[in-house]
C-alpha positions as CSV (number, residue, x, y, z in Angstrom):
1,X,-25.1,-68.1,56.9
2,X,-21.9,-69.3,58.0
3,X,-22.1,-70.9,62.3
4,X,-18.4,-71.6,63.6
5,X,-18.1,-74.2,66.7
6,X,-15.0,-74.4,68.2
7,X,-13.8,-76.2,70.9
8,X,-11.4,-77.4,73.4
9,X,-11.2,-80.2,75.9
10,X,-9.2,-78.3,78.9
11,X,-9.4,-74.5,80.3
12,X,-5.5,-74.6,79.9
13,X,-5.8,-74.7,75.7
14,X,-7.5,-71.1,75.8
15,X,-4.7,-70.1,73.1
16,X,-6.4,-73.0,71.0
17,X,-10.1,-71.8,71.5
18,X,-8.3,-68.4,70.4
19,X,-6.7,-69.3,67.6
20,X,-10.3,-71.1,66.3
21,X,-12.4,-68.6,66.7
22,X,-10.2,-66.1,65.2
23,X,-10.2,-68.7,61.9
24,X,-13.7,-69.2,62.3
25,X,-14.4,-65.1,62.5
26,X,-11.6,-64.8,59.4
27,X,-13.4,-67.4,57.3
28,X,-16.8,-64.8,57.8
29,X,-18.7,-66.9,60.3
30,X,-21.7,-65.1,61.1
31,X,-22.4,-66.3,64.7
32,X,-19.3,-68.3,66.2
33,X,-20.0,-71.0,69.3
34,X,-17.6,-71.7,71.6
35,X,-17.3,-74.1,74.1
36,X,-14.3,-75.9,76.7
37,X,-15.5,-79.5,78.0
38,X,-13.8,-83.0,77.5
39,X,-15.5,-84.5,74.0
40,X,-16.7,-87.1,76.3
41,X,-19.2,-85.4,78.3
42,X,-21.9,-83.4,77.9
43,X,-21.6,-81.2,75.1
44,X,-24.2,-77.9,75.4
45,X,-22.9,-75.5,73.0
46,X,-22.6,-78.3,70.4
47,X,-26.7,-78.9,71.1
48,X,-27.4,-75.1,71.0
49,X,-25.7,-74.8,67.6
50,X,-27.4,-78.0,66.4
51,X,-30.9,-76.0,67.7
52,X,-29.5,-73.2,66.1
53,X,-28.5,-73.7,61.9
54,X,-31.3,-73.7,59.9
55,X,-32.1,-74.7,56.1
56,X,-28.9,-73.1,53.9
57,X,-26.5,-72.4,56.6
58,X,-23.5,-74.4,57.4
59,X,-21.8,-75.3,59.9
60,X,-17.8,-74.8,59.9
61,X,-15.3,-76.1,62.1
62,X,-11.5,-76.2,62.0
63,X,-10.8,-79.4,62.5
64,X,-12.5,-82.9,63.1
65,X,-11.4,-83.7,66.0
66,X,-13.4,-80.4,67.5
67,X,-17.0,-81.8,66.9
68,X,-17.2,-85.8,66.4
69,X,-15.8,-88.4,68.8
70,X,-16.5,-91.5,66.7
71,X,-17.8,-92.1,63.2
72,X,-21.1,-93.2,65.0
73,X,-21.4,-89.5,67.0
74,X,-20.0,-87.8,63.2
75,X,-22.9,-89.7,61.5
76,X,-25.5,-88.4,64.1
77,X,-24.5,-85.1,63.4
78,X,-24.8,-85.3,59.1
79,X,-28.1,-86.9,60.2
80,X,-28.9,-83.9,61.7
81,X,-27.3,-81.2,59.5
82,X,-29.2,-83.0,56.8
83,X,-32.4,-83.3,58.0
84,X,-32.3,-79.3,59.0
85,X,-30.6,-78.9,55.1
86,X,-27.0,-77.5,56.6
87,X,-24.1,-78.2,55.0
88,X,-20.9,-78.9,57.4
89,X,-17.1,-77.8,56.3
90,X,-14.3,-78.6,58.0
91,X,-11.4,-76.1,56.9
92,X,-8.1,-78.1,57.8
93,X,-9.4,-80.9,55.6
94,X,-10.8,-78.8,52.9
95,X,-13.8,-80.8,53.6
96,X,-17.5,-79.6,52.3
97,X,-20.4,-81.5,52.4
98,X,-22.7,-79.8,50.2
99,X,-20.9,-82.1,47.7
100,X,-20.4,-86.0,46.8
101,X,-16.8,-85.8,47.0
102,X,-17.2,-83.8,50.4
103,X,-19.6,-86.0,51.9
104,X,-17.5,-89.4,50.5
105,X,-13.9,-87.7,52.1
106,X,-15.9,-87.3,55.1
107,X,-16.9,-90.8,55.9
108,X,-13.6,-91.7,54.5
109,X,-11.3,-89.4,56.9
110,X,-13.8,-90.5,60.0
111,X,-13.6,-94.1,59.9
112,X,-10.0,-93.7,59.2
113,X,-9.3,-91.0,63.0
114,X,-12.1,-93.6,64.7
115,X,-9.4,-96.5,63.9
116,X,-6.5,-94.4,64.6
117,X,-7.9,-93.2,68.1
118,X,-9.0,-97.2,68.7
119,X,-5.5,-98.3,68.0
120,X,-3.8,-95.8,69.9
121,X,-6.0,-96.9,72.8
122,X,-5.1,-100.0,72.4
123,X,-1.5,-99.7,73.0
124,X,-1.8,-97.6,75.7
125,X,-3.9,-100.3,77.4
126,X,-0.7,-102.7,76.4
127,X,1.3,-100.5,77.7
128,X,-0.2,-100.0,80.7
129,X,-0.6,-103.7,81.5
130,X,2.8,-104.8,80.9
131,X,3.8,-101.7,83.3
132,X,1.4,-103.7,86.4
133,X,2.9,-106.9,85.6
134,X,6.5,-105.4,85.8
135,X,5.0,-103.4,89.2
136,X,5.9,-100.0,87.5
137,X,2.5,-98.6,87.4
138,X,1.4,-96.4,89.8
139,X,-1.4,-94.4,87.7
140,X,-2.1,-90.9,88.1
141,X,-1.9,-89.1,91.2
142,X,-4.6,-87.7,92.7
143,X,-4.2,-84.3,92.9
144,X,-7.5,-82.8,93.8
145,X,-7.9,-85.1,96.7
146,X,-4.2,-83.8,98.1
147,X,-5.8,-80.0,97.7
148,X,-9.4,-80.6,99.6
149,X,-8.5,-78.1,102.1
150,X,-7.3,-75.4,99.5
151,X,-10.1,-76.2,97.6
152,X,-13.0,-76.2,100.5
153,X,-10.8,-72.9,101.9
154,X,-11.1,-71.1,98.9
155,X,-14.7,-72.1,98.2
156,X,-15.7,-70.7,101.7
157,X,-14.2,-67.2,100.3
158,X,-16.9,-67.1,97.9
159,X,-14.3,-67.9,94.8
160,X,-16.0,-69.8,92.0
161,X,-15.2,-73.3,90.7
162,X,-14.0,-72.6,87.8
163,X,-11.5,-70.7,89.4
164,X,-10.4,-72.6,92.3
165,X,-10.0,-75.1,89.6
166,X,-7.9,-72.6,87.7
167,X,-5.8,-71.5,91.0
168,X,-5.1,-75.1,92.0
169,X,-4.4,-77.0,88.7
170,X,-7.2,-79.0,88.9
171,X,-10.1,-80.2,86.9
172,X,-13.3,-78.6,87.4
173,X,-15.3,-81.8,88.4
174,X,-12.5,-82.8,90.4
175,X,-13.3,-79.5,92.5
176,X,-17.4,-80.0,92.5
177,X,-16.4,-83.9,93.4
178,X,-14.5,-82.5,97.0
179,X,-17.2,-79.8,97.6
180,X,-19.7,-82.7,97.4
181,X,-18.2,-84.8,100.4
């Protein structure tokens, strides 16, 4: 059987959890998982659908960049997939690992996003240190802390987090981080 995963890092890309579960559904995914959260933190759809395959299905994602963070977090993944006997494709690379070539494009095409993401970090951090020294950095602005009392108001009407965090233009844990002061 076919398991799609798809997934987004912000509640404003809906169009792009859209778009990858209608490829996903096209490409005759069986059972299609779904999930919005930052690649960072937790990740509980991507540990249900790990739980989930089993021997001679395999897992299908559109892109990279959607399940792995790092070549060390894409290798604990194969290491799973393989020990369950799942094969993993990744359709904008063409990429299937129920073959050598697959599996050897794979390691390839990781190592090489893990040392593009690196070195765009990199000059970010440049970036941002020669902005302090010149005294033009300010950062980010926090915006949840400038909407506690829409947020806590909102709350006390019984509207959900998610929501007030959709109202406001905020980030969920930005809301749960006011309602917890």
């Amino acid at each position: 059987m076919l398991v799609g995963y798809g997934r987004t890092s912000t509640l404003d890309q809906l169009a792009g959890l859209e778009a990858q579960e209608r490829d996903l559904k096209a490409l005759g995914c069986g059972k299609v998982f779904l999930e919005q959260t930052s690649s960072v933190g937790p990740r509980k759809t991507l540990d249900a659908v790990l739980e989930y395959v089993r021997e001679g299905d395999a897992l299908v994602v559109t892109k990279l960049d959607r399940l792995a963070r790092s070549v060390v977090h894409l290798g604990q993944i194969i290491a799973t997939l393989e020990a369950k006997k799942v094969g993993l494709r990744i359709l904008d690379l063409g990429i299937d690992t129920n073959t050598p070539t697959g599996r050897l494009m794979l390691n390839v095409l990781g190592s090489v996003a893990q040392f593009e993401r690196e070195m765009m970090l990199e000059r970010q951090r440049e970036g941002i240190a020669k902005a302090k020294a010149e005294k033009r950095y300010k950062g980010r602005a926090p915006t949840a802390r400038a909407k506690t009392e829409e947020i806590r108001a909102l709350a006390s009407q019984g509207v959900s987090k998610r929501e007030i965090a959709k109202r406001l233009g905020v980030g969920e844990r930005s809301v749960f981080r006011v309602l917890a002061t």
